[in-house]
N, C-alpha and C positions, 0 to 999 in steps of 0.2 A: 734111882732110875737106871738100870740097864743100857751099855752104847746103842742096842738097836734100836732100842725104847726112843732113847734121846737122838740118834740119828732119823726117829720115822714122823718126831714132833716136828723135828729142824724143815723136812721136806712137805710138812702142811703148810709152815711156815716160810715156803721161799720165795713168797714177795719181800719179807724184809732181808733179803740178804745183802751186805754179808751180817748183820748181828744175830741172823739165826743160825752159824755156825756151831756144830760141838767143840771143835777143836777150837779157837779163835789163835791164842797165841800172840795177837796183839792187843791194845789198849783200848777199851769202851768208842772213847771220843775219836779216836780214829776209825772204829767203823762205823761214829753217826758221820764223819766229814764222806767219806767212800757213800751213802746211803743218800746223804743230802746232792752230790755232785749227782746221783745216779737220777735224783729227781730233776735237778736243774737240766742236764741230758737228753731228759727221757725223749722228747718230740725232737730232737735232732738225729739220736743216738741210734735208735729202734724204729723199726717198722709197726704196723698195726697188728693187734691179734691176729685179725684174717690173714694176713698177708706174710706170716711167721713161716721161715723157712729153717730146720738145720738137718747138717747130711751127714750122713753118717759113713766109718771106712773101718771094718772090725773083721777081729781074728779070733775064731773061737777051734777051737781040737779036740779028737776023739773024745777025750774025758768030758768034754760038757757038750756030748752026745753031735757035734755039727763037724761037716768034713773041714779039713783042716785048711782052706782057702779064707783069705778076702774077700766080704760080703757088699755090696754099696745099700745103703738105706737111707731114703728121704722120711723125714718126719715134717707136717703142717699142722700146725696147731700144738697147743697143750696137750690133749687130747690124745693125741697120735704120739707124742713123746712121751709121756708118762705110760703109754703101753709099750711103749718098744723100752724104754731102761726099764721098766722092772714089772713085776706081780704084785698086785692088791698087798701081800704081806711082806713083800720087799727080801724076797727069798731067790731072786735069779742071781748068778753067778755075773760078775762082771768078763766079760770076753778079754782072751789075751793080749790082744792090741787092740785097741779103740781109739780111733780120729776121728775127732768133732769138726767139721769145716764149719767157721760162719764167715760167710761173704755179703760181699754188695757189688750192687749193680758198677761202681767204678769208683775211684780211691775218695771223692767229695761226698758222696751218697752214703742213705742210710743202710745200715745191716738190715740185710734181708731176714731177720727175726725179730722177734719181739722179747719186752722185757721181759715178757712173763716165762718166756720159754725157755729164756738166756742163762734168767736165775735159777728156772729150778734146775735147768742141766750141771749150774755152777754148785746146786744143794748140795743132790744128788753125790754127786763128787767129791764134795766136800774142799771148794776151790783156793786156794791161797787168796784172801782181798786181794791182796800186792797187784794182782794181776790186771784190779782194773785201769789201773793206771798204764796201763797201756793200749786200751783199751777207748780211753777218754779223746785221744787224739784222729780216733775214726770220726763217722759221721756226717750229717749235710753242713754243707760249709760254703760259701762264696769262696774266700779264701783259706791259706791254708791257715789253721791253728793249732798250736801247741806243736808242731809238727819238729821241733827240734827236740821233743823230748825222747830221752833213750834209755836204757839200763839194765842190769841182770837184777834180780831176786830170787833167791833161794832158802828152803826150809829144808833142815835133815832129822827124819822123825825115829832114823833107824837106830840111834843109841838108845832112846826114852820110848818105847811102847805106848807110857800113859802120856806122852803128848797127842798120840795118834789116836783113832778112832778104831775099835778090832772089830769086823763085821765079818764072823767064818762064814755067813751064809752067802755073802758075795764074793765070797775071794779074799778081803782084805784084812793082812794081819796087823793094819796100823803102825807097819816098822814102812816106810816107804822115803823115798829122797822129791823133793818138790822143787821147781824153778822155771821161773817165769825170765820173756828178755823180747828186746824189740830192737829188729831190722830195719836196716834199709837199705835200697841201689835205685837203679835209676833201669827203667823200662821205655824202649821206643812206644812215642803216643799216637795213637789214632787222629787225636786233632790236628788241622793240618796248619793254625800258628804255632804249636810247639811239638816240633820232631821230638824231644825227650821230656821225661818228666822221671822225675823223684818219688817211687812209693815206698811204702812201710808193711811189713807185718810185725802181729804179736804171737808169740808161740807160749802156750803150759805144756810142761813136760811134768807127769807123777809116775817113779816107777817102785814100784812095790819089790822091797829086798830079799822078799823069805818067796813070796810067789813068782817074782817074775813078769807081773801082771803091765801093762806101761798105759798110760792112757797119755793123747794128745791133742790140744783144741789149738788150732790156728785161725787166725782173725787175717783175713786178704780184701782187699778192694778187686778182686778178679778170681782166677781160678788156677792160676800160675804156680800156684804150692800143693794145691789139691791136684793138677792134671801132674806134676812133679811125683808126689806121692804113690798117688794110683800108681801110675806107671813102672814105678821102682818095686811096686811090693805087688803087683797083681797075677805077676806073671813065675809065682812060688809054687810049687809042686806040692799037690800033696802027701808025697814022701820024703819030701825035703825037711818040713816041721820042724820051720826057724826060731819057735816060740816053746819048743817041747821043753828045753832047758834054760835055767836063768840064766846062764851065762850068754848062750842065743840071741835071747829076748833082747841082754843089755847090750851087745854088740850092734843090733838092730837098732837101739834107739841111738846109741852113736851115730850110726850112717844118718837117720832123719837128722839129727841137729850137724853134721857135715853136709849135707846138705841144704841145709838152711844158710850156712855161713858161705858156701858153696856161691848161692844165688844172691848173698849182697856183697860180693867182690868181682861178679863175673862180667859185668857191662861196664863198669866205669871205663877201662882203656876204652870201646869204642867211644861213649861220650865224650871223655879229653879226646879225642880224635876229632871227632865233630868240632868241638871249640876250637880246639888250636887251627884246623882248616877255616874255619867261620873267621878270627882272630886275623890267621894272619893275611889270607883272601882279601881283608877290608883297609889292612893296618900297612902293609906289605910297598904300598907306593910313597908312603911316608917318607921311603927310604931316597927315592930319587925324585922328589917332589923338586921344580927349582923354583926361586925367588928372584927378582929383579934390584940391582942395586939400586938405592935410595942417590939421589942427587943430592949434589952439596949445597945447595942450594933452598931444599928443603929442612935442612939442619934447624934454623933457627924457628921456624913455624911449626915444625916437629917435637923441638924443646918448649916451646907454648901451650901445645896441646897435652904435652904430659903433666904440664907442671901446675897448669892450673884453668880454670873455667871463671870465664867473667861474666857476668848478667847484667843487666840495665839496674837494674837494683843496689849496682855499687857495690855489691858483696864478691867475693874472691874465696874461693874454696880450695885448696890444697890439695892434690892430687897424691894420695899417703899411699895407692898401692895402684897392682894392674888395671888400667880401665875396661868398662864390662859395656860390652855394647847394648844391655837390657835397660844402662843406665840413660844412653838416651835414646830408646824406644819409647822414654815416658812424653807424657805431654807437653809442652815447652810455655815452665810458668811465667818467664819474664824476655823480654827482648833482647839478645844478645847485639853487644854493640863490636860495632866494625873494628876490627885487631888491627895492629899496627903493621904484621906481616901478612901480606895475602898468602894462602897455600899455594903451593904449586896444584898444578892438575897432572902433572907426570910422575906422580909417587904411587905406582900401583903395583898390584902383582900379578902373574901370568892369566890369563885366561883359563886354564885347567888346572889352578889352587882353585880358585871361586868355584868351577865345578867339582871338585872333587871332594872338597871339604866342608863341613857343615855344623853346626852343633847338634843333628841328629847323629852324627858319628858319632860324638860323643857321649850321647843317649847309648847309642848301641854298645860302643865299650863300658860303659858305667854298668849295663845289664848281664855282659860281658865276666867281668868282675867278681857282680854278686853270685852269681853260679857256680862262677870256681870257688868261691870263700865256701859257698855252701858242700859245694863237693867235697874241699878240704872237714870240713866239720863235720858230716855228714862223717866220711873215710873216716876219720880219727875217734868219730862213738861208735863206731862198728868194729873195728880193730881192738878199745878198750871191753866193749862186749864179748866179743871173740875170746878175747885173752882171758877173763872171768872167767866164760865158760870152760873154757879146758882147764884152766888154775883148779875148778870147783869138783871139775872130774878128777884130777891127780890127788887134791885134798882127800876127798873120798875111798879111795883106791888103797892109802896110804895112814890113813889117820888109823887110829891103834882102834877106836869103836865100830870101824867100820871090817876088819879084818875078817870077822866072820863071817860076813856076808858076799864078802866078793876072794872069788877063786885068782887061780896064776891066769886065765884066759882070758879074764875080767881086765886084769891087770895088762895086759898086755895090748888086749884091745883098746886100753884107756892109750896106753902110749901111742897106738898108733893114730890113735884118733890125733893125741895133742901134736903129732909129728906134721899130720895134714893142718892142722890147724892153723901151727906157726905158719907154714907155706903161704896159708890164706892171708895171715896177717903181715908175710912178706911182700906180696901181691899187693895188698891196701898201700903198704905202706911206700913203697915203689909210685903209684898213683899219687897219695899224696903229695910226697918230692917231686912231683911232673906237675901238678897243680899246681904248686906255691912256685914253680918257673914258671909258669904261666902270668902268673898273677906277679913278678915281677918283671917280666916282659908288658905288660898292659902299662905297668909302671912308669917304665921307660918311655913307652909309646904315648904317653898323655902326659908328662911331667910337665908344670909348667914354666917357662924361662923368664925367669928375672925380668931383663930387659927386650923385648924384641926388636926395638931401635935401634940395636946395634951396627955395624958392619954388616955385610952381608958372611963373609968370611965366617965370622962370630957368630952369626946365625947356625950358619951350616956347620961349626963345630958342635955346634951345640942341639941341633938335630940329630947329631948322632946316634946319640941317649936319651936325648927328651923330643920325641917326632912330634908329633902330632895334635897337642899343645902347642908347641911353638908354631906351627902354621897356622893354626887355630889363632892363637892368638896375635900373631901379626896382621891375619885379614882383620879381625878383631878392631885393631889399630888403622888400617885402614879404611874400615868402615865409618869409626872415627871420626876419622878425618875427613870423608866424604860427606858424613851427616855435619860436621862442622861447616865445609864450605856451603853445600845447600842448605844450611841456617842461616848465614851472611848472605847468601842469595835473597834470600824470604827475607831476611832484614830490610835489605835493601829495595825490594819491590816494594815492604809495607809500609816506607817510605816516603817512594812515588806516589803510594798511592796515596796516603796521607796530605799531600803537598798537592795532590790535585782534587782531594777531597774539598782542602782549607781554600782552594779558588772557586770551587763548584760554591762553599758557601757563601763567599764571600761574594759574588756572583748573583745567588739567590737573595741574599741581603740587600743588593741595589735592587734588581728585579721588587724584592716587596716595599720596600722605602717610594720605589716610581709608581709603584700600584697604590698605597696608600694616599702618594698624593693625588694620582686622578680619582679614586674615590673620591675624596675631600672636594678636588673641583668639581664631580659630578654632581656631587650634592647642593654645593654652592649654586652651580647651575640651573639645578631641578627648583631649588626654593626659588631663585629669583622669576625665573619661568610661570613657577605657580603663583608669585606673587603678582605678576604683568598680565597674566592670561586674560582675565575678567575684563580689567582694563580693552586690551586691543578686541576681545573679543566684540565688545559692543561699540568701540570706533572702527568699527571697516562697514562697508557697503553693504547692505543686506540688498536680496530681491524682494522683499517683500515689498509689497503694495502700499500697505500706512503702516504705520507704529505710533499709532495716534492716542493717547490716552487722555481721558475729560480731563484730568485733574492737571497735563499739560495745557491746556486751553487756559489753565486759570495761571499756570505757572507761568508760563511765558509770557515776556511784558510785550508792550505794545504793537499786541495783535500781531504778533509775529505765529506761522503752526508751521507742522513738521509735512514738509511737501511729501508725497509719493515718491519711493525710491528710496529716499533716507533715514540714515539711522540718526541715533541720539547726537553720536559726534558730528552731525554735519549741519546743524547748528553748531555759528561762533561762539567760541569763550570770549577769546580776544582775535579783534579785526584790526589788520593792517590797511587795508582799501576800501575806495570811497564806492557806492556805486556806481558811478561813470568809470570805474576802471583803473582811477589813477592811485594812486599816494594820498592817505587821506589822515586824518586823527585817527587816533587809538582807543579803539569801541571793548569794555570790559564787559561782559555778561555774567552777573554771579547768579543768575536765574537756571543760567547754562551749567554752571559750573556745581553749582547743585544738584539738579538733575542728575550729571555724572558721577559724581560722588555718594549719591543716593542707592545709587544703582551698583555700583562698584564695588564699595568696599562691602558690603552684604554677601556680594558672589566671591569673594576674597574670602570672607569669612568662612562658605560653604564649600569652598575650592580647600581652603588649609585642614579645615574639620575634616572633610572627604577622606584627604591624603594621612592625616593624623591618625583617622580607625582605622585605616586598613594596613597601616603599619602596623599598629600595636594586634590587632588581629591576626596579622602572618608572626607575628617575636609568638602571641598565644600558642600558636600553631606549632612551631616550632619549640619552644620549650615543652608543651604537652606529649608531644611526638620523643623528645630525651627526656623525659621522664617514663614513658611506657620501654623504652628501653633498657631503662637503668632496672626499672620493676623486672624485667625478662630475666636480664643479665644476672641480677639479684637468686631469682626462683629459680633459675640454673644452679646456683653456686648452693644454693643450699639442699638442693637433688642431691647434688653429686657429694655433700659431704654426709648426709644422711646416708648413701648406696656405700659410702665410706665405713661409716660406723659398722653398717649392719654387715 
C-alpha cells in the first residue's frame, strides 16, 4: 500500500487515534493506554459535536496561488473541517504556516471542541501521541488536576525519510523535526477571591526540513497566546514573504517558541510582589508585638500546667510536648479536681496580641507558603523546559545528520534564539532565589519556640527569628490557662451545686416519709369512720314521726313501743335510773341490744362492700387507662422503626 493510500485509510480512521497513525514510532500498548485515557476524558475533556470549535491562523504564498498574508478561519463541526484541510482526494497543498488554536472558555473548562474534530485534525497531521499528554491536564475540573505535570518531547524524522510519511501532493517530504512541551506562569484573575492564578498551555511545533512548511497547535484556557500570535504575525507585508525561504520560515518558528518562553517568565516578579506585600503587610507587626512579664508568683501553677493534667479519674497524663489549645476545646470527660496552686489572674498578655493574632493568621501564612513552593516548582519545570528546548535546537543545528538541511542563517538564528533563551532562564531563575527567600522568611515568622514560659527577655530574643509562633503560642498558653482556671470554676460550682442538690433530697425524703405517714393515718381514719358510721347513724334523733315496725311490737318486752320522735337508740340497753328520777338498779335490755346489732352490722356490711367496689373499680380504671397507653407508646415505637427500615 502506497503512503497516501495508507495516510487516506488513517483519516477514515481518526476516531481511533492515535493507533490509526502511519508513522507510530512508539509501542502498540502505549497507544491503547493514550486511546483508553482519551475515553476515560472524553466527557470532561471535549465539548459536544454541536458545540465543536477550532480556529484556524495560516500562511499560504504566490505559489499555492493565495496573497501572501495571514488568513483567520473558524471551522464548526466535522464537516466544516474536513472541507477547509483538504479535497475529497486529499490533494490540497498544506499552507506555509498553520496555527491550530484550541481553547476554552477558562483554564477549569472544557475545550471548546470535540473529540471528533480534535482527532481527525491530529490524523490529518499526523500528530506525535506524546502530545497528549499534555493535553490530559486541561478540561472541567472542580479542582486542579494533574496540574503539576510538565515536559519537552521531541521526534527528529529528518535523518530517516522512511520514519516519516512522504505526501508531495501536500507539501510534505517526511524529513521534518517534531516537539511537543507544556508551560506555565501565572495570569491576573478576574475572580475577585483570587487576584492571581497559575495557568498552562501545550504547544506542537512540526517543521518540515526540505520545505519549510511549519505547522502549530496551541491548547490555551483563554486567547492570550492566540491574540499574542495574531498580533505578531498579522501585520507582515506582502512583500515582505517571511515564509518564501526555509531559512525564514525557521527563524519565524523561533520567535513563536521565544515567545512562548517569553509569556511563562514574564508575570512571576509582579506575583512575588504581590506576596511578599500580602506577607509582609500581615507578618510585619510581629516584629514589635510586646508581651507582659509573667509574675513570680505565677511560676509554680505555670510549672503545673505544663507538666501535667489531672482528672477525677485519678489518671496523670504527661505533658511530652507544646500544648495545643484544640486540645481543650474538647468536651470535658471527667471532673477536674481542685490543684494545690490557685492560678494567678494577672498572667495575661496585651490587649492588642489578643487582637492582632489568631490561628487564621496562621491559616493565611500556611496558604501563603503553598504558593510560593508552587511558584518555586512551577519556575523550576519551566526553566528545565526552556533549557530542552534550546539544547534540542543547538543539537539540531549541529548534529552531523542534520547539516544538510540547515544553512549558516539557520545556525545563527539558532544561537540567537539560545542567547534569549538563557536570559529567560536567568529571569526564572532570579524569581526562584526570591521565592525560596520568601519561603524562609515565612519560616522565621511562624517557627515554633520551645518554651514560651520563658522570661520575658527570652521570649523577645527569640522573637526575633521565630515571630509569630511564638505569640501564637504564648496566647496559646494563656488560653490554657484561662480554660484551666474556668474549669476549677465549674468544678466548684458543680459542687455547690451537688451539695445543695444532696439537701433538696434529703429534704424531699422527710417531705415523702411525713406524707406516707398521713396517708396511713388517713386511711386508719377513713376505716374507723366507716366502721362507726352505721352505728351513730341510727343512734341520733331522727324527725320522723314513728319508726315503728310490727315485728318490734313483738320484739320489745313488756309492752314497752318506740314513741314518736325516736329512734332505735333511744330505747335503753342499759338503765342507770329509776323512774321517779333518782339512782335506781341497773336495767339490761338484750331485746334492745339486738335490735341494734340487727340493724348495724348489715349497714357495716353494705357501708365496707360500697367503699371496697369502688376502690377496686377506680385501681380498674386506672390500670386500664396505663395499659392503653403503654399500647400507644408501643404502636409509636414500632412506626418509627418500620419509617426506619424503609
Amino acid at each position: 500500500m502506497s503512503p497516501a493510500d495508507r495516510f487516506l485509510v488513517s483519516c477514515q480512521n481518526a476516531d481511533q487515534f492515535p493507533n490509526n497513525l502511519v508513522a507510530r514510532g512508539i509501542f502498540d500498548y502505549n497507544l491503547d493506554d493514550y486511546r483508553e485515557r482519551l475515553d476515560q476524558r472524553q466527557h470532561d475533556l471535549f465539548s459536544s459535536e454541536d458545540d465543536g470549535l477550532l480556529e484556524f491562523w495560516e500562511y499560504s504564498d504566490e505559489e499555492q496561488g493565495m496573497l501572501p498574508v495571514f488568513r483567520e478561519e473558524a471551522t464548526y463541526g466535522i464537516g466544516e473541517l474536513q472541507r477547509h484541510l483538504s479535497t475529497p482526494s486529499y490533494d490540497t497543498c498544506d499552507p506555509r504556516c498553520r496555527f491550530i488554536f484550541v481553547l476554552a472558555p477558562h483554564s477549569r473548562e472544557r475545550l471548546c471542541t470535540s473529540r471528533k474534530m480534535l482527532m481527525y485534525a491530529f490524523t490529518y497531521h499526523q500528530i506525535m501521541p506524546a502530545f497528549l499528554d499534555f493535553i490530559f491536564p486541561f478540561g472541567q475540573q472542580v479542582y486542579v488536576q494533574d496540574f503539576y505535570f510538565s515536559g519537552f518531547r521531541r521526534e527528529n524524522l529528518s535523518a530517516d525519510a522512511d520514519t516519516g510519511i512522504k505526501l508531495p501532493k501536500l507539501g510534505r517530504s517526511g524529513r521534518e523535526i517534531r516537539m511537543c512541551y507544556s508551560l506555565k506562569s501565572v495570569e491576573q484573575s478576574e475572580e475577585p477571591e483570587q487576584t492571581w492564578s497559575i495557568r498552562q498551555t501545550a504547544t506542537y511545533h512540526s517543521f518540515d526540513v526540505v520545505s519549510g512548511s511549519a505547522l502549530w497547535i496551541s491548547v490555551k484556557g483563554n486567547d492570550l497566546i492566540k491574540d499574542r500570535v495574531m498580533s505578531a504575525t498579522e501585520h507582515i507585508k506582502p512583500n515582505e514573504r517571511p515564509f518564501a525561504t526555509k531559512a525564514g520560515a525557521f527563524a519565524r518558528s523561533l520567535d513563536v517558541h521565544w515567545m512562548n518562553c517569553k509569556w511563562a517568565s514574564e508575570e512571576w516578579r509582579w506575583y512575588l510582589n504581590f506576596l511578599e506585600e500580602d506577607i509582609q503587610s500581615n507578618t510585619r507587626r510581629t516584629l514589635s508585638t510586646q508581651v507582659v512579664r509573667r509574675r513570680p508568683e505565677d511560676d509554680e501553677a505555670v510549672k503545673f500546667l505544663k507538666d501535667r493534667t489531672r482528672t477525677a479519674s485519678g489518671r496523670e497524663t504527661a505533658n511530652n510536648g507544646p500544648m495545643n489549645l484544640s486540645n481543650h476545646l474538647q468536651p470535658p470527660q471527667s471532673r477536674p479536681i481542685q490543684t494545690r496552686h490557685p492560678l494567678s489572674k494577672h498572667f495575661n498578655t496585651e490587649p492588642h496580641v489578643q487582637d492582632y493574632f489568631s490561628f487564621s493568621d496562621m491559616q493565611r501564612l500556611q496558604s501563603w507558603e503553598e504558593k510560593i513552593n508552587e511558584a518555586v516548582f512551577v519556575l523550576t519545570a519551566n526553566v528545565d523546559v526552556v533549557r530542552e528546548l534550546a539544547e534540542n535546537y543547538r543539537s539540531l543545528v549541529t548534529s552531523v545528520e542534520s547539516l544538510e538541511y540547515f544553512e549558516m542563517d539557520q545556525k545563527k538564528a539558532t544561537e540567537s534564539f539560545e542567547k534569549q533563551v538563557m536570559s529567560i532562564i536567568r529571569d526564572m531563575q532570579v524569581q526562584i532565589a526570591r521565592a525560596k527567600t520568601l519561603i524562609r522568611l515565612l519560616a522565621d515568622r511562624k517557627a515554633l519556640v520551645g518554651c514560651t514560659y520563658e522570661p520575658i527577655e527570652k521570649f523577645r530574643a527569640h522573637t526575633n527569628s521565630k515571630q509569630l509562633y511564638g505569640i501564637l503560642e504564648y496566647r496559646n498558653m494563656q488560653a490554657n490557662k484561662s480554660i484551666a482556671e474556668k474549669a476549677q470554676q465549674s468544678t466548684d460550682n458543680m459542687e455547690n451545686m451537688t451539695e445543695n442538690m444532696e439537701g433538696l433530697t434529703k429534704q424531699m425524703h422527710r417531705l415523702a416519709k411525713r406524707a406516707t405517714q398521713e396517708a396511713v393515718s388517713m386511711r386508719i381514719i377513713t376505716l374507723v369512720t366507716l366502721f362507726f358510721l352505721p352505728g351513730t347513724f341510727i343512734s341520733v334523733s331522727s324527725l320522723s314521726t314513728s319508726f315503728c315496725w310490727r315485728k318490734q311490737y313483738r320484739v320489745l318486752s313488756r309492752g314497752q313501743m318506740l314513741k314518736s320522735g325516736q329512734t332505735i337508740m333511744s330505747t335503753d340497753i342499759v338503765k342507770f335510773q329509776s323512774t321517779a328520777g333518782g339512782p335506781g338498779p341497773i336495767v339490761f335490755q338484750r331485746a334492745a341490744l339486738s335490735l341494734y346489732l340487727y340493724v348495724t352490722i348489715p349497714l357495716m356490711v353494705v357501708t365496707f362492700t360500697t367503699w371496697w367496689g369502688l376502690y377496686r373499680c377506680e385501681q380498674y380504671k386506672a390500670k386500664k387507662s396505663e395499659r392503653k397507653s403503654k399500647n400507644r407508646d408501643a404502636e409509636k415505637g414500632t412506626g418509627n422503626g418500620l419509617n426506619a427500615r424503609l
